[in-house]
N, C-alpha and C positions, 0 to 999 in steps of 0.2 A: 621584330618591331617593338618599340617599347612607347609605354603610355602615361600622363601625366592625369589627374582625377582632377578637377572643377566642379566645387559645387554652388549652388545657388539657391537660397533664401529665399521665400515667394511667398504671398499671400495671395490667394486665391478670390476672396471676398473682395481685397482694396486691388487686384490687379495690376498687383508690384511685386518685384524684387526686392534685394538688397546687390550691393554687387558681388559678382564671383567670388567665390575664395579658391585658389588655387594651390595646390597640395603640391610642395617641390620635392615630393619622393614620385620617384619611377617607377612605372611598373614593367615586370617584362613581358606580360603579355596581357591581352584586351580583356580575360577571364579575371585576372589578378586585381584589374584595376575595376571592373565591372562592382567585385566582391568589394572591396572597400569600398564603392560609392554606394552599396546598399547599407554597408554596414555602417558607416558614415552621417547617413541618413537618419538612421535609425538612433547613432548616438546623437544627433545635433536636436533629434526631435526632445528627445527623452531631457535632456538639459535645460530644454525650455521651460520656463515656464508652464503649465498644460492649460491654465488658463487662457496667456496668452494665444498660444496654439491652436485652441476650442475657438476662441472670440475671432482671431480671424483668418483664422482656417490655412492655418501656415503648413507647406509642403516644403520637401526641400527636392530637387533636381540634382542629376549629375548628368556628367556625361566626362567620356573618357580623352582625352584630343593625341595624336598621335605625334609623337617627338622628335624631330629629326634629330639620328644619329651621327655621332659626327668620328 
């Protein structure tokens, strides 16, 4: 099975999103792509601004979605 990463932008405080962003690299397996939505995560947070991040308490989500092969 192979997996595509999404991730998503959220503020927690204002109770919103941004819309998805979707990574058009494959992964081949749900471990692989797990790993990059952490690490992903971790680069998107760090990018930000930390003020803005602090003020309103922005997270970031993934999740993996499973790709039909063709």
């Amino acid at each position: 099975m192979k997996y595509v990463l999404v991730l998503k932008i959220c503020s927690l405080l204002h109770l919103n999103c941004l819309p998805e962003i979707t990574d058009n690299f494959i992964f081949n397996s749900w471990s692989e792509c797990a790993n990059a939505g952490y690490l992903r995560a971790i680069q998107t947070t760090n990018e930000m601004d930390s003020d803005i991040v602090n003020r309103n308490q922005v997270v970031v989500n993934f999740q993996c979605l499973l790709v039909e092969e063709t």
